[in-house]
FIBA-907319 format. One record per atom (N, C-alpha, C): residue in one letter; x, y, z; atom name; residue number from 1. Coordinates in Angstrom, 2 decimals, always signed. Example, Ala and Ser with C-alpha at 12.3 -4.5 7.8 and 13.67 -1.06 7.14 Angstrom:
# residues 2
<aa:A, X:+13.19, Y:-5.69, Z:+7.80, at:N, i:1> .
<aa:A, X:+12.30, Y:-4.50, Z:+7.80, at:CA, i:1> .
<aa:A, X:+13.20, Y:-3.30, Z:+7.80, at:C, i:1> .
<aa:S, X:+12.85, Y:-2.25, Z:+7.08, at:N, i:2> .
<aa:S, X:+13.67, Y:-1.06, Z:+7.14, at:CA, i:2> .
<aa:S, X:+12.90, Y:+0.03, Z:+7.87, at:C, i:2> .
***
This chain:
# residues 113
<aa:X, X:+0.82, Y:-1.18, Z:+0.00, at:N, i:1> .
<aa:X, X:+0.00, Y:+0.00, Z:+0.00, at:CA, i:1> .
<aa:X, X:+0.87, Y:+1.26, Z:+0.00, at:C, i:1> .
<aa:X, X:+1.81, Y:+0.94, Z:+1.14, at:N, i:2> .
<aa:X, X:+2.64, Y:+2.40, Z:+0.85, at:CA, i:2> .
<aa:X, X:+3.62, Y:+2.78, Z:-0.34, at:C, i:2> .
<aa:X, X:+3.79, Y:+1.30, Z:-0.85, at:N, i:3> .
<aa:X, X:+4.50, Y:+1.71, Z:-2.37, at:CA, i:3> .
<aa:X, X:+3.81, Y:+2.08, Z:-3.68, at:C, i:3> .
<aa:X, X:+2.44, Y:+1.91, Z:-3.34, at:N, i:4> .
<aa:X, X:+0.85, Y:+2.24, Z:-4.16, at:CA, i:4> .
<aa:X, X:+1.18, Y:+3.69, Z:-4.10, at:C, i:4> .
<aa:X, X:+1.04, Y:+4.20, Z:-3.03, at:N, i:5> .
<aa:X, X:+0.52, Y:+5.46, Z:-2.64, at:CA, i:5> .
<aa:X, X:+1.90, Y:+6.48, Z:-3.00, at:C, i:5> .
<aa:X, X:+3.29, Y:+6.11, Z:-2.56, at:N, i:6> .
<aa:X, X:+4.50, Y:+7.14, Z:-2.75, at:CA, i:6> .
<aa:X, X:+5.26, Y:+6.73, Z:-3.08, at:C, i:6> .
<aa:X, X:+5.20, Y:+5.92, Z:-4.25, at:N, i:7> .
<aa:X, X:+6.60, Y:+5.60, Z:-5.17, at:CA, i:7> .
<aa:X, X:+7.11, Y:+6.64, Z:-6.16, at:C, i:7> .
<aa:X, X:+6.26, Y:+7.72, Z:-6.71, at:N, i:8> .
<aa:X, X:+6.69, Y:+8.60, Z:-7.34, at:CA, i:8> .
<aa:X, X:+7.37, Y:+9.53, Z:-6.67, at:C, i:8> .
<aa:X, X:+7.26, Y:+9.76, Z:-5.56, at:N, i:9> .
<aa:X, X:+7.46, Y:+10.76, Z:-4.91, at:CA, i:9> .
<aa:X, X:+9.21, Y:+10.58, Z:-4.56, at:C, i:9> .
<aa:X, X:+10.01, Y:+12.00, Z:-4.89, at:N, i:10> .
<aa:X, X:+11.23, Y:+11.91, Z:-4.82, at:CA, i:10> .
<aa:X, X:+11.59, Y:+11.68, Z:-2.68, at:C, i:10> .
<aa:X, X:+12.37, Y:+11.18, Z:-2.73, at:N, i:11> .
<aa:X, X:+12.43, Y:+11.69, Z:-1.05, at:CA, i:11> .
<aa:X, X:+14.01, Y:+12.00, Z:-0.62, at:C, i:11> .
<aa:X, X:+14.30, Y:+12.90, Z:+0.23, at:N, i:12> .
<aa:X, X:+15.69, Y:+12.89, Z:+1.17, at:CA, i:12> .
<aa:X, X:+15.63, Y:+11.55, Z:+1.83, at:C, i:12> .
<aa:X, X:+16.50, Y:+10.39, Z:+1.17, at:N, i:13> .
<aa:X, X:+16.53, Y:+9.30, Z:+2.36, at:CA, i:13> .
<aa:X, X:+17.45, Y:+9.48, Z:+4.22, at:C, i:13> .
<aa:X, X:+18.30, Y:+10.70, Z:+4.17, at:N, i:14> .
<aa:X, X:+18.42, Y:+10.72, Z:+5.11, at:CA, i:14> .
<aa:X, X:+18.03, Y:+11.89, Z:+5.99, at:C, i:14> .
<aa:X, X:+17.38, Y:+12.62, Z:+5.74, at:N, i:15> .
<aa:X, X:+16.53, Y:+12.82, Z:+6.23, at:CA, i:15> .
<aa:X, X:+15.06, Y:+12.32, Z:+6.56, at:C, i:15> .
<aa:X, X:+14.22, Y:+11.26, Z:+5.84, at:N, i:16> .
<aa:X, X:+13.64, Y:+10.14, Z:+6.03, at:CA, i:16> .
<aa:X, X:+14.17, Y:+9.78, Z:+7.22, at:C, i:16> .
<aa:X, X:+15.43, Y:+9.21, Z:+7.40, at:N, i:17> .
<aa:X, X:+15.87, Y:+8.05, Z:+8.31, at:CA, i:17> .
<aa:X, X:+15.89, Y:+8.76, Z:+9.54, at:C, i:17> .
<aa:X, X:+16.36, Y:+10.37, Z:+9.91, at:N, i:18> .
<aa:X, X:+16.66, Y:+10.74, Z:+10.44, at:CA, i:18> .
<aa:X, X:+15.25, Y:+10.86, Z:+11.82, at:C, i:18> .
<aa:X, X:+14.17, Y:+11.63, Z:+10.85, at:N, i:19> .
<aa:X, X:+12.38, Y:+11.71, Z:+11.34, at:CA, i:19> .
<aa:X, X:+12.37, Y:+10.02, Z:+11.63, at:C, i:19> .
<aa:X, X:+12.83, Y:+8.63, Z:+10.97, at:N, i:20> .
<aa:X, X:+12.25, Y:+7.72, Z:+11.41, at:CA, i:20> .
<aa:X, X:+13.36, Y:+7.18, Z:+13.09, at:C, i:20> .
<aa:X, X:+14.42, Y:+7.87, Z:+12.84, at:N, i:21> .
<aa:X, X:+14.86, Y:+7.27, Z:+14.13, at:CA, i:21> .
<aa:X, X:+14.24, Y:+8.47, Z:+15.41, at:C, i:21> .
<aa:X, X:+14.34, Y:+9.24, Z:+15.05, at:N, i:22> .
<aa:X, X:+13.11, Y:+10.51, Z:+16.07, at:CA, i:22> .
<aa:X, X:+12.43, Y:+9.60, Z:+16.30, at:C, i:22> .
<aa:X, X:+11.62, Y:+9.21, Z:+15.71, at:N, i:23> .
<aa:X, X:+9.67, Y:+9.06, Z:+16.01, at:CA, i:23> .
<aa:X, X:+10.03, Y:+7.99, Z:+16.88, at:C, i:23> .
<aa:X, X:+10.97, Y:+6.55, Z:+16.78, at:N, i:24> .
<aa:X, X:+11.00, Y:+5.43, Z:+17.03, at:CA, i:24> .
<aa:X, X:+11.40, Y:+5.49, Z:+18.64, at:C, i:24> .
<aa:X, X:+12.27, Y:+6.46, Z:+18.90, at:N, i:25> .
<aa:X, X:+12.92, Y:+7.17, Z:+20.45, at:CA, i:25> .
<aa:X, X:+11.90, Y:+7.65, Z:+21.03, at:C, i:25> .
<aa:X, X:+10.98, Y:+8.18, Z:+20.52, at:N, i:26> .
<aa:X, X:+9.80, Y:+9.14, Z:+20.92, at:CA, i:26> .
<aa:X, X:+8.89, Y:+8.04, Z:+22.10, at:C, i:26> .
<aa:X, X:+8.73, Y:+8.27, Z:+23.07, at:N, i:27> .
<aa:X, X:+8.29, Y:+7.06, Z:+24.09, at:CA, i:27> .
<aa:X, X:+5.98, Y:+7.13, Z:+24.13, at:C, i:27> .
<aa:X, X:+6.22, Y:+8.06, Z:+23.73, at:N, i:28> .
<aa:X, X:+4.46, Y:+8.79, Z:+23.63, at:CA, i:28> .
<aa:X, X:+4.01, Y:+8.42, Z:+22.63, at:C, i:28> .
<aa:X, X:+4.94, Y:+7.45, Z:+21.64, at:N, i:29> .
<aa:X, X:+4.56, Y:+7.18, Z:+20.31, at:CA, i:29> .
<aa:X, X:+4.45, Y:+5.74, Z:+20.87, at:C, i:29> .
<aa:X, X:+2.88, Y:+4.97, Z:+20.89, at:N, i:30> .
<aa:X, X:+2.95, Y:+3.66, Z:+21.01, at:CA, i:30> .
<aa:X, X:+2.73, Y:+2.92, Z:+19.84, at:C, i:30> .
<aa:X, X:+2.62, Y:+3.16, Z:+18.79, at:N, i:31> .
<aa:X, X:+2.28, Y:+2.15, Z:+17.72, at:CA, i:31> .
<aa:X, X:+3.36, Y:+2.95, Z:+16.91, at:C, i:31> .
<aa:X, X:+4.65, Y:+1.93, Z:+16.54, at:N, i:32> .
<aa:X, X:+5.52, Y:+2.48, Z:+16.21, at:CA, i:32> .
<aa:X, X:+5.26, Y:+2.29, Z:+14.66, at:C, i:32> .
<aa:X, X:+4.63, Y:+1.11, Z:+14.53, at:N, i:33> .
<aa:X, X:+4.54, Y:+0.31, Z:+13.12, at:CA, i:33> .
<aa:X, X:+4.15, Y:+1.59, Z:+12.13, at:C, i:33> .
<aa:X, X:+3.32, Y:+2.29, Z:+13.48, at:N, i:34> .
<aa:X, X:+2.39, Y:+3.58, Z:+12.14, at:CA, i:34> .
<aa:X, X:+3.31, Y:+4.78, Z:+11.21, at:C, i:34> .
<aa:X, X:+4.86, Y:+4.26, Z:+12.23, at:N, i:35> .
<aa:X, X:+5.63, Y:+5.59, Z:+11.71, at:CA, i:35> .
<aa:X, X:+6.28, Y:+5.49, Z:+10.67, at:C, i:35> .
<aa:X, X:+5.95, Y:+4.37, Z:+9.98, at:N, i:36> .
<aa:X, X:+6.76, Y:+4.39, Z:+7.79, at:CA, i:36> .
<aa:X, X:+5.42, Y:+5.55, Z:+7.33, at:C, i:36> .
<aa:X, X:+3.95, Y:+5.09, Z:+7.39, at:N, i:37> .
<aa:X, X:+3.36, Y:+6.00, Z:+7.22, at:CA, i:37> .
<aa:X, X:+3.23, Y:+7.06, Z:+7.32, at:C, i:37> .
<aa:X, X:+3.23, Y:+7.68, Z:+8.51, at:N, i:38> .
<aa:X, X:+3.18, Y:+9.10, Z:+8.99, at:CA, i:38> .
<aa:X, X:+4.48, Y:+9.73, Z:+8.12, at:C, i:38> .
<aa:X, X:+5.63, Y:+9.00, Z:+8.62, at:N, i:39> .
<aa:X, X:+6.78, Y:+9.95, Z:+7.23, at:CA, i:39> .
<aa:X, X:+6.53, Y:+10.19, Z:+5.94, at:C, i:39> .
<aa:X, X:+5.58, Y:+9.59, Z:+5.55, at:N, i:40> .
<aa:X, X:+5.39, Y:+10.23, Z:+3.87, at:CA, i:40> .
<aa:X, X:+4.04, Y:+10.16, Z:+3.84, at:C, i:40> .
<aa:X, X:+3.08, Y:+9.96, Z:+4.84, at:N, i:41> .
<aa:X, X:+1.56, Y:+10.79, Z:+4.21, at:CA, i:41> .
<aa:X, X:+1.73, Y:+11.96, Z:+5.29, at:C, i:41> .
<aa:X, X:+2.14, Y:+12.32, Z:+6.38, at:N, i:42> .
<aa:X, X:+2.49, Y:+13.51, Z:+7.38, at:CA, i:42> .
<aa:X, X:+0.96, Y:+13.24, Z:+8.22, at:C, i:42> .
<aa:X, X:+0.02, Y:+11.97, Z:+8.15, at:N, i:43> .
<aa:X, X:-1.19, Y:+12.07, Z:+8.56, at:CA, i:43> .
<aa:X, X:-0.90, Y:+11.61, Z:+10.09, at:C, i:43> .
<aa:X, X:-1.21, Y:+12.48, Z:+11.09, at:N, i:44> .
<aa:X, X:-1.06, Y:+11.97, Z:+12.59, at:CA, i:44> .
<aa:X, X:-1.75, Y:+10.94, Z:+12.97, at:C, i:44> .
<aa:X, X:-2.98, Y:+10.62, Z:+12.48, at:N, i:45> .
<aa:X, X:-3.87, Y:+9.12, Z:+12.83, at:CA, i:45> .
<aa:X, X:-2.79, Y:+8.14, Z:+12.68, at:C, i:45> .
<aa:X, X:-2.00, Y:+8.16, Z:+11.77, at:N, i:46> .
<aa:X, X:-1.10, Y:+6.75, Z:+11.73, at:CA, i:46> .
<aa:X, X:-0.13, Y:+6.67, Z:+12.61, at:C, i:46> .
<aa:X, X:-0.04, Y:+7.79, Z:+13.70, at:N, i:47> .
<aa:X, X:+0.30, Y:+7.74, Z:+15.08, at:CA, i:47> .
<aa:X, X:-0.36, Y:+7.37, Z:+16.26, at:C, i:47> .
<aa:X, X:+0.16, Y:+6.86, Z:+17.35, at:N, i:48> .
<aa:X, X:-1.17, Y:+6.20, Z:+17.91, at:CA, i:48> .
<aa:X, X:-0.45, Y:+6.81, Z:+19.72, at:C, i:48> .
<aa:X, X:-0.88, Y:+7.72, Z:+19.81, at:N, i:49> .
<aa:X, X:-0.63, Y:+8.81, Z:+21.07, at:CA, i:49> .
<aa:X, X:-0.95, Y:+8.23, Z:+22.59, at:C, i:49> .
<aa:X, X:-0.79, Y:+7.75, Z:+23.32, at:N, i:50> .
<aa:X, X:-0.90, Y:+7.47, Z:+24.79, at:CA, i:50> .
<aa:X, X:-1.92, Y:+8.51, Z:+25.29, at:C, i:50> .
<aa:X, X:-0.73, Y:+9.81, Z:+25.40, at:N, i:51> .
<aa:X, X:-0.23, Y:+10.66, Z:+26.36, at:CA, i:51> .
<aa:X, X:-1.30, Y:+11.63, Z:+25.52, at:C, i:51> .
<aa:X, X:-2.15, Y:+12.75, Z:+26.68, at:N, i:52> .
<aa:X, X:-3.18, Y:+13.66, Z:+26.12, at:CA, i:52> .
<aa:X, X:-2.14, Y:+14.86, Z:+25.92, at:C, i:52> .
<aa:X, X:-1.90, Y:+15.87, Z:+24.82, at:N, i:53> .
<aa:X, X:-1.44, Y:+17.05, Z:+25.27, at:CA, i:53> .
<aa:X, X:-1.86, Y:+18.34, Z:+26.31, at:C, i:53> .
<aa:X, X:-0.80, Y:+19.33, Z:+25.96, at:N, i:54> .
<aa:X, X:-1.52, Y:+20.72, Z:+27.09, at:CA, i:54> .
<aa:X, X:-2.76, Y:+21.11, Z:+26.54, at:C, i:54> .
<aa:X, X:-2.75, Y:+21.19, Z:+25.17, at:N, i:55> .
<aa:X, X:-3.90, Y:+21.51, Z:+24.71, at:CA, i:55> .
<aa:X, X:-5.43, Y:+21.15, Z:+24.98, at:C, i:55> .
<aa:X, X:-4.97, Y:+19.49, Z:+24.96, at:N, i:56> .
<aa:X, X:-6.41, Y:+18.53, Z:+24.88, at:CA, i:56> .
<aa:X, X:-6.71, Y:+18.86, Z:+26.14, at:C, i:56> .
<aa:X, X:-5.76, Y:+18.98, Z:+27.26, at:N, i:57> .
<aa:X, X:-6.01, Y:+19.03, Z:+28.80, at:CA, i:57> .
<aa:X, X:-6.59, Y:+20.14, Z:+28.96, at:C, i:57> .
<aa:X, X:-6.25, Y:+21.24, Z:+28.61, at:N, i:58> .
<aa:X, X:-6.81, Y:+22.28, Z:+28.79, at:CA, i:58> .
<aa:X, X:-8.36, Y:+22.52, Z:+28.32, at:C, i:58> .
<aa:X, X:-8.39, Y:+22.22, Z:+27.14, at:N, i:59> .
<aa:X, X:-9.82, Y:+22.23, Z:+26.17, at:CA, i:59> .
<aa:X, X:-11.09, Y:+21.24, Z:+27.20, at:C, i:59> .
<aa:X, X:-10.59, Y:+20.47, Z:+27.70, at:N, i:60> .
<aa:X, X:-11.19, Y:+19.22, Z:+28.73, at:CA, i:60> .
<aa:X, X:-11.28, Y:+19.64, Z:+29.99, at:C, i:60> .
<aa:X, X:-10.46, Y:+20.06, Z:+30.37, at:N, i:61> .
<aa:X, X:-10.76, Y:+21.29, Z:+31.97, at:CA, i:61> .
<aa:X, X:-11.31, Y:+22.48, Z:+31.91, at:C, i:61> .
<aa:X, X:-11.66, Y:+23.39, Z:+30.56, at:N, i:62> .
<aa:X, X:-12.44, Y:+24.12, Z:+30.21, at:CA, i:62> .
<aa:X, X:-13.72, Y:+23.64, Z:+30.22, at:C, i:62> .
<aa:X, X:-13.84, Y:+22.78, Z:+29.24, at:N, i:63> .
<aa:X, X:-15.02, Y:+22.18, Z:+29.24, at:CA, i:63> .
<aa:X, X:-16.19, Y:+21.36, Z:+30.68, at:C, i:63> .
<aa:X, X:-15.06, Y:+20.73, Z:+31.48, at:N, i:64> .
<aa:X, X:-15.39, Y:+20.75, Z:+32.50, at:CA, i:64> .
<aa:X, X:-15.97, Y:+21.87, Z:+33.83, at:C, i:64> .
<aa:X, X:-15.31, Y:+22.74, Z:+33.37, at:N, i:65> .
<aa:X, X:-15.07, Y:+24.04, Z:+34.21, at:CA, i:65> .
<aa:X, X:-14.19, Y:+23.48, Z:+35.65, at:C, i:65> .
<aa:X, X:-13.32, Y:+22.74, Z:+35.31, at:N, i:66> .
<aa:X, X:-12.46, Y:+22.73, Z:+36.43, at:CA, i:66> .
<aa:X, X:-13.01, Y:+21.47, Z:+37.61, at:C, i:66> .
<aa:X, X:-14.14, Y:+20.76, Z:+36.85, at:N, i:67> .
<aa:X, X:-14.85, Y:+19.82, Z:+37.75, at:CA, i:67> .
<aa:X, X:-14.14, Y:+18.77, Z:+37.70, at:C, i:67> .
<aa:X, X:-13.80, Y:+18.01, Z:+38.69, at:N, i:68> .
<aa:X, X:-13.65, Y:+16.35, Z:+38.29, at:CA, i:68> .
<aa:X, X:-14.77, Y:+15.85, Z:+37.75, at:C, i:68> .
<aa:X, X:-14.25, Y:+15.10, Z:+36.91, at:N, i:69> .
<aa:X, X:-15.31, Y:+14.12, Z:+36.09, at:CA, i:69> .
<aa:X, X:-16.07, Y:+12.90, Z:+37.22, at:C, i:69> .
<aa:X, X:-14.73, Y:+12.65, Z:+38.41, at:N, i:70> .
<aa:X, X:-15.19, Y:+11.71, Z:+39.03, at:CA, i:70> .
<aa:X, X:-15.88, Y:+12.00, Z:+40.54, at:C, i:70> .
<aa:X, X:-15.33, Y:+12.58, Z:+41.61, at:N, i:71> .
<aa:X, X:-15.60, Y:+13.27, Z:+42.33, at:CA, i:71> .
<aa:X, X:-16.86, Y:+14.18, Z:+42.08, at:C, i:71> .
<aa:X, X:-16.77, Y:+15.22, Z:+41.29, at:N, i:72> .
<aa:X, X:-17.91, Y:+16.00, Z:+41.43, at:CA, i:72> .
<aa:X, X:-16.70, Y:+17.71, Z:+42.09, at:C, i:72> .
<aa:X, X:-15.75, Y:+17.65, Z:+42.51, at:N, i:73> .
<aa:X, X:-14.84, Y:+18.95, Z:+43.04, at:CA, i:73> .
<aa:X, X:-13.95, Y:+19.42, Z:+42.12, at:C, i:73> .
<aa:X, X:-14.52, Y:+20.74, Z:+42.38, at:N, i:74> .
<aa:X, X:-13.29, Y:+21.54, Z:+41.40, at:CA, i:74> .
<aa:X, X:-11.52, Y:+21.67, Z:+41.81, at:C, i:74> .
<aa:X, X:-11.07, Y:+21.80, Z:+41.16, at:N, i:75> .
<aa:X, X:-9.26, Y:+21.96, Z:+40.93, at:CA, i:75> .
<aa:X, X:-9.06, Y:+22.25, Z:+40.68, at:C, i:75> .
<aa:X, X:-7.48, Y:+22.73, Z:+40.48, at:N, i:76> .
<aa:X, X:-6.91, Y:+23.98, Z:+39.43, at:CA, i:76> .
<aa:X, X:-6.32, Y:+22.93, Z:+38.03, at:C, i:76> .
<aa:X, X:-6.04, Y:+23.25, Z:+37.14, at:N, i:77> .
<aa:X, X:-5.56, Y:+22.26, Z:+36.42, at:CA, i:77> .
<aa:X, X:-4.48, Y:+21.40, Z:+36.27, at:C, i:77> .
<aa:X, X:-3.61, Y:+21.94, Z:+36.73, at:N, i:78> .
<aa:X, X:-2.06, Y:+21.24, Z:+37.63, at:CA, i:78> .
<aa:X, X:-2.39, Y:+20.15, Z:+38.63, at:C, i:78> .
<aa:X, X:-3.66, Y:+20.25, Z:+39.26, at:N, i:79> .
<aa:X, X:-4.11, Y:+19.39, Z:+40.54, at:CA, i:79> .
<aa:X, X:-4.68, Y:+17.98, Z:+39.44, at:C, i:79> .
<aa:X, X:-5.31, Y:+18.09, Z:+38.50, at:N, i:80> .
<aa:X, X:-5.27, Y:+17.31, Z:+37.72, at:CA, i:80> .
<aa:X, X:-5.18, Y:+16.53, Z:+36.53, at:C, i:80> .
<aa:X, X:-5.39, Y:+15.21, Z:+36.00, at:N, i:81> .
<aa:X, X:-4.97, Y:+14.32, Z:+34.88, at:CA, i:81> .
<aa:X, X:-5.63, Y:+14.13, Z:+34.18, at:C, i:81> .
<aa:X, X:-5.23, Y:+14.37, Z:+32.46, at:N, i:82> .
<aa:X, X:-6.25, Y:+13.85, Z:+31.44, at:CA, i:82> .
<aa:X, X:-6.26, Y:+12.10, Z:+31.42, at:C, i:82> .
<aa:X, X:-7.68, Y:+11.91, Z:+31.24, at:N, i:83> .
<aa:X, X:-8.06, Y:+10.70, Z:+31.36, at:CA, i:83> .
<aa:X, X:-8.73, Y:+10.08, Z:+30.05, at:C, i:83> .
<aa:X, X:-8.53, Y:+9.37, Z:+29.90, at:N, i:84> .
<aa:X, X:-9.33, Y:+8.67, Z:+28.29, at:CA, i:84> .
<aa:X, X:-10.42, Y:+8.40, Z:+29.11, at:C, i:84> .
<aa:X, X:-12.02, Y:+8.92, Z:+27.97, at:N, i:85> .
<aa:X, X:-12.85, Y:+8.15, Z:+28.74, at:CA, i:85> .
<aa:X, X:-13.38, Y:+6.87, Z:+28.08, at:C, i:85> .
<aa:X, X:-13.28, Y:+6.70, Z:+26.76, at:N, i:86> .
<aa:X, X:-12.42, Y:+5.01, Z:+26.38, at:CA, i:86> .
<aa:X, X:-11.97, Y:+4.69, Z:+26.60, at:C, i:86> .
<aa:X, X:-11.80, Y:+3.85, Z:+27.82, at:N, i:87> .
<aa:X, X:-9.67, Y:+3.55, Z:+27.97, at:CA, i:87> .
<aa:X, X:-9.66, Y:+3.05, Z:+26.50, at:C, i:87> .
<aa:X, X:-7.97, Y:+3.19, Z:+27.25, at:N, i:88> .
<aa:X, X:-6.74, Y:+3.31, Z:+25.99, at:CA, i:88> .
<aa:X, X:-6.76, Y:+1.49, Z:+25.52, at:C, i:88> .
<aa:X, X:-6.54, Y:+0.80, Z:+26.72, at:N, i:89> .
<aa:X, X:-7.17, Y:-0.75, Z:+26.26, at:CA, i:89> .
<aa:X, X:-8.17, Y:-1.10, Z:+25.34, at:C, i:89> .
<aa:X, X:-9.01, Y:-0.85, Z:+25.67, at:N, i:90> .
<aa:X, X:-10.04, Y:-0.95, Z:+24.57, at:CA, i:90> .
<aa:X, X:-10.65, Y:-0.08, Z:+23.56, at:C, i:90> .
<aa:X, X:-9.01, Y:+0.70, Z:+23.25, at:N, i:91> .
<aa:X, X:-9.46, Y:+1.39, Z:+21.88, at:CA, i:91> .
<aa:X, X:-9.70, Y:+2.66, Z:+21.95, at:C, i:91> .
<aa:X, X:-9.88, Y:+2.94, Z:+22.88, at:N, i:92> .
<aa:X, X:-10.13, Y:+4.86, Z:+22.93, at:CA, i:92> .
<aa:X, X:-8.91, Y:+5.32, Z:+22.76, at:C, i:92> .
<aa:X, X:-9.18, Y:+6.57, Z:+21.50, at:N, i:93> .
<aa:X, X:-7.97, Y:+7.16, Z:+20.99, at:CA, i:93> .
<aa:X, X:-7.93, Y:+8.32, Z:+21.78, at:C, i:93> .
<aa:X, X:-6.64, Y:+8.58, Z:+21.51, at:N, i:94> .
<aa:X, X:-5.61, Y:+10.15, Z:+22.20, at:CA, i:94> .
<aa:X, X:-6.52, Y:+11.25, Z:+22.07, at:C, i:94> .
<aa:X, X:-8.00, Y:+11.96, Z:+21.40, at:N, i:95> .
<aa:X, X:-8.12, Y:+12.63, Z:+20.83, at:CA, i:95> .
<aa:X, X:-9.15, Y:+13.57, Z:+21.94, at:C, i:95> .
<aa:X, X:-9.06, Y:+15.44, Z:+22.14, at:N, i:96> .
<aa:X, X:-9.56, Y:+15.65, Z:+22.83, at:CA, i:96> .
<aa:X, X:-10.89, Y:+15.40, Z:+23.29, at:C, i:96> .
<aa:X, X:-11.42, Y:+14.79, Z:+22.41, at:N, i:97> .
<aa:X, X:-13.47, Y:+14.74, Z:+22.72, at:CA, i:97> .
<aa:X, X:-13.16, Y:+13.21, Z:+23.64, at:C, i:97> .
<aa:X, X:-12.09, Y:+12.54, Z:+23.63, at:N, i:98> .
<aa:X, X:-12.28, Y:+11.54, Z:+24.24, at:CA, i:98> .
<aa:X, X:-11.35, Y:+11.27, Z:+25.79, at:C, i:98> .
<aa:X, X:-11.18, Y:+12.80, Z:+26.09, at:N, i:99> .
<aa:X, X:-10.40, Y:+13.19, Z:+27.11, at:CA, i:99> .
<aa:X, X:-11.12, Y:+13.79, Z:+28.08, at:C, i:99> .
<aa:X, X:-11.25, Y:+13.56, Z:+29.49, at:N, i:100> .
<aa:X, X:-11.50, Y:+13.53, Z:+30.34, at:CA, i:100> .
<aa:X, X:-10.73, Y:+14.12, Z:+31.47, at:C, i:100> .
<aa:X, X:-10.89, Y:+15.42, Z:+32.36, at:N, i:101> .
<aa:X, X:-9.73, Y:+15.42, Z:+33.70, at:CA, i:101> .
<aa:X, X:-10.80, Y:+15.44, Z:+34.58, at:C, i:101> .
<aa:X, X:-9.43, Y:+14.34, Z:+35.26, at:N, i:102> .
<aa:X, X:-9.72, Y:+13.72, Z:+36.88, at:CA, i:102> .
<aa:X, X:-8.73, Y:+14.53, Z:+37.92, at:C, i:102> .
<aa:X, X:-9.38, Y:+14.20, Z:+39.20, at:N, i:103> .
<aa:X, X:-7.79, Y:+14.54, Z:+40.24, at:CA, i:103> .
<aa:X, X:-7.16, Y:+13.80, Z:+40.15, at:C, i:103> .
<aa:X, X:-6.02, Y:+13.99, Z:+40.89, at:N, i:104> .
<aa:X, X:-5.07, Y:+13.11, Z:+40.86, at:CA, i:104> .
<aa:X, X:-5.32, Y:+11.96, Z:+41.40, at:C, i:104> .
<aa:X, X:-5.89, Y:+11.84, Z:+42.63, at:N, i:105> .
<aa:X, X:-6.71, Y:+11.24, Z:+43.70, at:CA, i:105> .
<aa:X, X:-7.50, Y:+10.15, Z:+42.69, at:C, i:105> .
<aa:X, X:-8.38, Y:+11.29, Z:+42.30, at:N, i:106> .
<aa:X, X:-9.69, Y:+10.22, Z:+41.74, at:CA, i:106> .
<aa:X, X:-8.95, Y:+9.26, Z:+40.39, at:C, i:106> .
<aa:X, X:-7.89, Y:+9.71, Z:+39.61, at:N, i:107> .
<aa:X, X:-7.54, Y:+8.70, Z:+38.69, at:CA, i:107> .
<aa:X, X:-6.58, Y:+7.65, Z:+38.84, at:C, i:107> .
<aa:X, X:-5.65, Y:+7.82, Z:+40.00, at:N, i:108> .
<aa:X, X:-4.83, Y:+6.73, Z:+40.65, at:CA, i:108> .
<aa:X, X:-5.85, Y:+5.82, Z:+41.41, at:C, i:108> .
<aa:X, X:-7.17, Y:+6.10, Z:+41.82, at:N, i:109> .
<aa:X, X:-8.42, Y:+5.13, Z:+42.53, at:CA, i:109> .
<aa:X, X:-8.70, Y:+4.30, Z:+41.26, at:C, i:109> .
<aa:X, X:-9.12, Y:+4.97, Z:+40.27, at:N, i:110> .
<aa:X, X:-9.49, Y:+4.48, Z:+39.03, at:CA, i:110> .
<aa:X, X:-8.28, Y:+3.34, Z:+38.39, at:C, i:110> .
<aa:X, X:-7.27, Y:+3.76, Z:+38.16, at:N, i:111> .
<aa:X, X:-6.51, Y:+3.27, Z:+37.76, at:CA, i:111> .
<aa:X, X:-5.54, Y:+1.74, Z:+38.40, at:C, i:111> .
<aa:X, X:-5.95, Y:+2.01, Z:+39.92, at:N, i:112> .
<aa:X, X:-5.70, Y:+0.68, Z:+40.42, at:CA, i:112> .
<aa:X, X:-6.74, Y:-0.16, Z:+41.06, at:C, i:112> .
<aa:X, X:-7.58, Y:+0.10, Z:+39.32, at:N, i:113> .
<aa:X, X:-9.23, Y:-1.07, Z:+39.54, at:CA, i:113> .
<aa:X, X:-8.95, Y:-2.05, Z:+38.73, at:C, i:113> .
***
């Protein structure tokens, strides 16, 4: 498929190699397999993200207004953790609509269920 899709395409092989030994070091990157793809379609889905960013966290504690999801008490956002509310086991992706903040409290309870 990927020789379908970018065999015409000229490329820097070392620079190629260079982005593929990055991505492979990169520890937030769990599906490494996705990273021949991502180097030559640049599409982030074929990355497969753990870890929520500042962004998603923020957009999700906005949205919350600072509530725990689990508790029901507000926090400052430092006090707490983005949470998949898919877990990540069964498939819930990195992506902010599927991000959730907890306290710290309430997601270490969660987390050693």
């Amino acid at each position: 498929m990927l020789y379908d899709n970018y065999h015409e395409q000229i490329y820097d092989t070392a620079e190629l190699e260079q982005r593929i030994h990055d991505l492979m070091e990169d520890d937030e990157i769990m599906k490494k397999s996705g990273i021949y793809s991502y180097v030559l379609s640049g599409d982030l889905r074929d990355l497969s993200f753990r870890t929520f960013d500042k962004k998603q966290k923020r957009e999700a504690y906005e949205r919350q207004q600072g509530i725990c999801a689990h508790c029901g008490k507000h926090f400052e956002l430092e006090e707490m953790e983005g949470d998949h509310i898919t877990p990540w086991a069964e498939g819930g992706v990195t992506t902010a609509e599927n991000c959730q903040m907890l306290c710290k409290e309430c997601n270490r309870k969660k987390g050693a269920k």
